[in-house]
N, C-alpha and C positions, 0 to 999 in steps of 0.2 A: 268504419274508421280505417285509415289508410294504413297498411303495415308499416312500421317503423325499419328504415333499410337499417344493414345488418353492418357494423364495420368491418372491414375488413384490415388486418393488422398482417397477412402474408409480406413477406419480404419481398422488395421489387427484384426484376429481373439481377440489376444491376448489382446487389445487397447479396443476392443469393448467389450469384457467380464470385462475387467475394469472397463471401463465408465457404465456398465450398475451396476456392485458390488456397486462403487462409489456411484451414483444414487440412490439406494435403500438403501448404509447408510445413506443417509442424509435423505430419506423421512422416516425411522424407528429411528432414532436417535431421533426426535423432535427437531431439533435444535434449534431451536427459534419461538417464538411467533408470529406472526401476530405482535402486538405493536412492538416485539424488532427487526423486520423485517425495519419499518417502521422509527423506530428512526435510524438504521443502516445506512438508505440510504439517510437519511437526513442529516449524517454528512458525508455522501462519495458526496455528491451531495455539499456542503461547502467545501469542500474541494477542488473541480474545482473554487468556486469564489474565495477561498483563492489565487488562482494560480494567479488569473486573478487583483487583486486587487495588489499582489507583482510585477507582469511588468507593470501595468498601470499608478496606482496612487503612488506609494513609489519613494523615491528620489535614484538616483544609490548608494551611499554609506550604504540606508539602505537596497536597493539590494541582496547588497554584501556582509553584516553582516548575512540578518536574512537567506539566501540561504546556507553559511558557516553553520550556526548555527544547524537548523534544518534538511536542505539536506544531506551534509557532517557529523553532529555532532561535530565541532569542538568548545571546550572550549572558554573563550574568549581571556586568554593567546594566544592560538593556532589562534585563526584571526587577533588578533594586530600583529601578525608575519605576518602573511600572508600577510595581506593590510599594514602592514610598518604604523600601527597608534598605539596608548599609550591605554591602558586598557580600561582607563574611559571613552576613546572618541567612544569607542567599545560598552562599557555597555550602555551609554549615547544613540548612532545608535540601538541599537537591542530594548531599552526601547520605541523609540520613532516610530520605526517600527512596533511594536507589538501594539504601541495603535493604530495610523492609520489603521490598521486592524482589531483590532475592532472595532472602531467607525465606517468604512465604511459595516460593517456587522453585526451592532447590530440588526439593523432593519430585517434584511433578518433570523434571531436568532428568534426574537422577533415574526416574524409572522410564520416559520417552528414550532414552538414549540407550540403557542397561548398563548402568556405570555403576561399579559399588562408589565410586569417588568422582567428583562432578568438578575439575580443576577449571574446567575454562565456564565455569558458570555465570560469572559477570559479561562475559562473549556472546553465553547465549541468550541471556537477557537482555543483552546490548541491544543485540539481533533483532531479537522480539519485539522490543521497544520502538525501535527504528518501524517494523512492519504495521504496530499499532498504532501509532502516528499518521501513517500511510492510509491505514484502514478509515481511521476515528476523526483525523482530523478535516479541515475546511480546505478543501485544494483551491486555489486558484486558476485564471486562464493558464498560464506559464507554465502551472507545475502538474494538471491533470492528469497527462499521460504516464509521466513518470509515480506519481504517486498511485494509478491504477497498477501497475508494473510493479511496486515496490509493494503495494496491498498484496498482492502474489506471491511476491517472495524469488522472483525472478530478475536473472541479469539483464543488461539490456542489452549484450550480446544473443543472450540464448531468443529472447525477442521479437530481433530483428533479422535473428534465421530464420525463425519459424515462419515470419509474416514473409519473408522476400524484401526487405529494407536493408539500405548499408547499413553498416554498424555505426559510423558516423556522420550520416544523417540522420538517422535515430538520437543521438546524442546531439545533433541540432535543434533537433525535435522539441525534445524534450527538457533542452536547454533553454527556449525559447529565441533562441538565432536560426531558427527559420520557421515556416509553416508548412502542414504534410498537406499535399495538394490530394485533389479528390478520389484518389487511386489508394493513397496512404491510410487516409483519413478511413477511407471503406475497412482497408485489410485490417487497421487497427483496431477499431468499434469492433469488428465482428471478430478478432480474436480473443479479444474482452469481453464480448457479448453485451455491447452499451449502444445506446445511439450516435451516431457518426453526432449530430447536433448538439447530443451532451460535453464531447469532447471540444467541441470551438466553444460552447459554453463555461470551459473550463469545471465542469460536475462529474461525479464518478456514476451517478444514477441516469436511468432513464424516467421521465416521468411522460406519460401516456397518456393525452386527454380523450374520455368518453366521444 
């Protein structure tokens, strides 16, 4: 019986000259401090309990509001259509969603940061929120790159140092008023560590056929 060849899944030449470009803008860029390293990954790391506190402890209706709200970005006109309820009863859902999250994450605020008093705790569940969204939700073509970006916890200045892109082609980019040609497209993926093909796909994953 014939041996079964072997895939080979090595980065081409061209992927690999990237990844290594990529790589050394980001260690020649300075992108971030040690502290701003440290507060980064404190809010992407809240941002998985945010997830975890919205399907456990929240009631389905508040579910429903703050998922529309934050994941989708719909207005609150735009969810009372949606779920077939009155404005107030919307505002009322998303008011009373957003405090159970933070009171079930004050504490966990309170000790990531060493604060006997946690004032800007709605800021940093803001924060969180916003990253969970990025993490959890459905991106689009339009919105993939930046939502990889925002899954991070990163500007898209500090970015588009690291990678070797203007700041505002990047925010072309990412805007969807333009397209990163095949140079971008490379340095991108590989400083995300995603498929160049996921990203015209508008996906945050790679998936890899046998």
């Amino acid at each position: 019986m014939p041996r079964k060849p072997q895939m080979d899944f090595s980065p081409l030449p061209d992927e690999a000259a990237m990844a290594r470009l990529s790589f050394a803008h980001w260690e020649q860029s300075e992108a971030e401090t040690m502290a701003e390293y440290v507060i980064r990954r404190r809010t992407f790391d809240l941002a998985a309990l945010v997830r975890q506190v919205i399907e456990e402890e929240l009631t389905g209706t508040e579910q429903q509001v703050i998922r529309l709200r934050f994941y989708d970005n719909l207005m609150t006109h735009e969810i009372a259509q949606r779920l077939r309820m009155n404005k107030s009863s919307v505002s009322r859902a998303l008011t009373s969603a957003e405090e159970h999250i933070r009171q079930y994450l004050k504490y966990v605020v309170r000790y990531q940061y060493d604060l006997e008093h946690v004032p800007f705790l709605p800021l940093a569940v803001r924060k969180a929120m916003a990253v969970s969204a990025a993490r959890y939700g459905k991106p689009d073509a339009a919105s993939a790159l930046r939502r990889l970006r925002t899954a991070e916890n990163l500007s898209a200045e500090k970015v588009a140092d690291a990678v070797g892109i203007e700041r505002a082609r990047l925010r072309e980019i990412e805007n969807g008023r333009a397209a990163p040609d095949t140079a971008e497209l490379l340095r991108l993926a590989s400083f995300y560590g995603v498929c160049a093909d996921s990203i015209l796909k508008g996906e945050t994953t790679c998936n890899q056929q046998p």
